[in-house]
N, C-alpha and C positions, 0 to 999 in steps of 0.2 A: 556949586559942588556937582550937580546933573550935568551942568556943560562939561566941566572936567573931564568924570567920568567917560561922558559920548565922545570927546576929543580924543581920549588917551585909547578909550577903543576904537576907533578909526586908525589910530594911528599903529594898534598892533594886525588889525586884520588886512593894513595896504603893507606893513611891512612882510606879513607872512603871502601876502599875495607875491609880494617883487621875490620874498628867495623861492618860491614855487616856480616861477618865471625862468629862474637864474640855473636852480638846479637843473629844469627841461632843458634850456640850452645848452646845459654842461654837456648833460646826458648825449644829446643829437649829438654835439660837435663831435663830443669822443667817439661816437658808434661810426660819423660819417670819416673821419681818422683814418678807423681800423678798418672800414672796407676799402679805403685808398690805398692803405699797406699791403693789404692780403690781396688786391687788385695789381699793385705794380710787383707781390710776390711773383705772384700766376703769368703775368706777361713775359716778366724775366726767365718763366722757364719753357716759354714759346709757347702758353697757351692763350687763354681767353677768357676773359670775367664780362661779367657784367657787372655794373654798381653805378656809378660811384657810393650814393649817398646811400646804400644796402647791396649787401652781396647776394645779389641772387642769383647767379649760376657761375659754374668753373667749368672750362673746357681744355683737358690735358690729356685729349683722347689721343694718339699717334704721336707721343712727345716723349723723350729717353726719360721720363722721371721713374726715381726709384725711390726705394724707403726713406733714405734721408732728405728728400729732399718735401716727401710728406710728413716727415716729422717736424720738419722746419714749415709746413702749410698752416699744419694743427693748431697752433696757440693764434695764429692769426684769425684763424675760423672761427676760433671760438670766442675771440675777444667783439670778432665780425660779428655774433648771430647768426652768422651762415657758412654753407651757400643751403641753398632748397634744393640745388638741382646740381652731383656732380658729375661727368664722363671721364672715365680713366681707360677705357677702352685701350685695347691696343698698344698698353704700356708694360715695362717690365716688370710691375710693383709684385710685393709678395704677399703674406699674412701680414707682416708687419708693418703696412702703410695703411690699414686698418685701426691700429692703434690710435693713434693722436683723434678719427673720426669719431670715438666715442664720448655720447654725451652731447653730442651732435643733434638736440631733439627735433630740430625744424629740419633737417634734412630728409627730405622726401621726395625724391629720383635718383636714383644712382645707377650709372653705368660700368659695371667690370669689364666685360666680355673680351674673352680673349684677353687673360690676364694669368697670373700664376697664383690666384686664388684658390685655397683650398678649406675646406669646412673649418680647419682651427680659428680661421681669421675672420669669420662671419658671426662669430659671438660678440663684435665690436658692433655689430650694427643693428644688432637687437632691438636698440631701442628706438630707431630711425621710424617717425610718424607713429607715436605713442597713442596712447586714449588722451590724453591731455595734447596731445596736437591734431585739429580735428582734419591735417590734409591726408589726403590718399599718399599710399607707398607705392611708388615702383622700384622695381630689381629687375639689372637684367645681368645674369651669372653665365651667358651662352659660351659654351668655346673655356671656359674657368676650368681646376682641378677638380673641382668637389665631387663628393660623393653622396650615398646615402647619409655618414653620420652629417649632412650639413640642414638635414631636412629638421630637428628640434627647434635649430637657431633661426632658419626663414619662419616657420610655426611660429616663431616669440612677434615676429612682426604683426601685432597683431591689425594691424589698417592696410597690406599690402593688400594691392589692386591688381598691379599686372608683375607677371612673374615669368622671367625666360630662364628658364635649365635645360635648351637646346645643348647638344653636341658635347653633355656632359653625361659623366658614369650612374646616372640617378635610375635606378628599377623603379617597376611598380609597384612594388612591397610596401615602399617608403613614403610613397602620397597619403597613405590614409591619415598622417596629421593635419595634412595642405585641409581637410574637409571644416578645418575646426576655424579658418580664416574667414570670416561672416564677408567681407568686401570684396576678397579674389573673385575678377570678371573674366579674367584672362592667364590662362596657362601655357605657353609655348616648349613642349617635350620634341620638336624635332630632332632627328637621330639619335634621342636616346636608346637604352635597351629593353623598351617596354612594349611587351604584347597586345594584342584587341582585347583580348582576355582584361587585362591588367588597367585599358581605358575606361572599358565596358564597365567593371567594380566600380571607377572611381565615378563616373558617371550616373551611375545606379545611388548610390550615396547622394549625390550631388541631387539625383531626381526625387529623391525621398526627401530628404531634408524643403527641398523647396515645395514638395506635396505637404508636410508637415506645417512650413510656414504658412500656404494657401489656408492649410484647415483652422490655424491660429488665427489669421485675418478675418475670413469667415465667421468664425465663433464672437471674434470683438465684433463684429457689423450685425450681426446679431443680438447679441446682446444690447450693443445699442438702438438697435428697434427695438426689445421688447423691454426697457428700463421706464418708458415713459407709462408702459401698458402695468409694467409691475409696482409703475409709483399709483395711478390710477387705484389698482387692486389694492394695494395694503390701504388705500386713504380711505377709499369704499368700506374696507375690511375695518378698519379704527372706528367710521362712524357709525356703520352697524354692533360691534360691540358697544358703542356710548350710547346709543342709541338701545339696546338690548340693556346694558347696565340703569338706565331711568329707567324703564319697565317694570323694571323687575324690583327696585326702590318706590315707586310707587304702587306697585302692587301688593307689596310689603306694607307700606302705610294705611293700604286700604285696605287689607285684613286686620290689621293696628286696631283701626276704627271702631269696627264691627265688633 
């Protein structure tokens, strides 16, 4: 009846092992599929993928694509997992080739620049390099429409690293959200309309906050010096009370006595 038993379990944990096996290579086959699909998409519209068996970049910088034919990119991307990394540079797209990219969570480099992008269509990419995607973001908007109202929607990016709004209408009014981006390493505002005045403020923020961080490091490096000194003291502190509480129990019993 034991042997049974041990056989009949054997026999369900090699079966649950083979569809574990069967379902992974479902899984890969179809992922490696749909980056072939959205690979021989992208070629056919004169650009450039990498993949096969993952799509990790699309290059459709200096190519007539326009909205539909991102619409038609979208569901392939997303069936893909990717790309990580897209260039649209140079292309005619509008707000509306932004749409199909949202949801998009792994992608994390994107190139507009010199596009007919303007702030409507940057609330699709909000979510690009989340907290739950632990890569860096970059954006590059240089040469785009946008203006100030586009500064909330880069703000949402909250893992953006490098950030170009070169040769676009952005003031300096409008950076003080950019302050709240913990990763930005790199800002590039060439030709925008922004004075020394308006560097100098964001700068000044930038140099406080990292005096701020400094005094936070410090105080943790601290404290973890004097944690050992403070365990010391309370131990010291505990057996002098125990030590003070017999005392004082037996000096009680020796008045008892008397």
């Amino acid at each position: 009846m034991a042997t049974s038993n041990s056989n009949r379990g054997r026999v369900i944990v090699f079966t649950l092992a083979i569809g574990l096996l069967a379902a992974i290579g479902i899984w890969f086959w179809r992922a490696q599929n749909a980056a072939k699909d959205a690979c021989s998409a992208v070629i056919a519209l004169g650009g450039k993928a990498r993949g096969p068996s993952a799509l990790v970049s699309v290059d459709l910088s200096n190519r007539p694509v326009n909205d539909a034919d991102m619409a038609t990119l979208g569901p392939l991307f997303r069936t893909a997992r990717g790309p990580w990394k897209l260039n649209l540079a140079n292309t005619p797209i509008t707000d509306a080739a932004l749409a199909p990219l949202a949801g998009l969570y792994i992608l994390s480099d994107v190139n507009l620049s010199n596009t007919r992008i303007t702030a409507g269509g940057l609330a699709h990419l909000s979510q690009m390099a989340t907290e739950e995607s632990e890569m860096p973001a970059i954006l590059n908007l240089s040469g785009t429409r946008i203006d100030n109202s586009a500064i909330p929607a880069i703000a949402a990016i909250q893992r953006l690293n490098e950030l170009d709004l070169s040769r676009t209408a952005i003031t300096g009014s409008a950076l003080r959200p950019l302050r709240a981006l913990r990763l930005l390493h790199t800002l590039s505002l060439d030709h925008c309309p922004i004075t020394d005045a308006d560097v100098a403020d964001f700068a000044a923020s930038i140099a406080f906050f990292c005096c701020l961080l400094c005094f936070a490091l410090c105080c943790c490096f601290v404290s973890f010096l004097l944690v050992p000194f403070l365990c010391r003291f309370m131990f010291l502190f505990h057996l002098f009370l125990e030590l003070l509480r017999l005392s004082l129990r037996f000096h009680s019993a020796s008045l008892t006595q008397m």
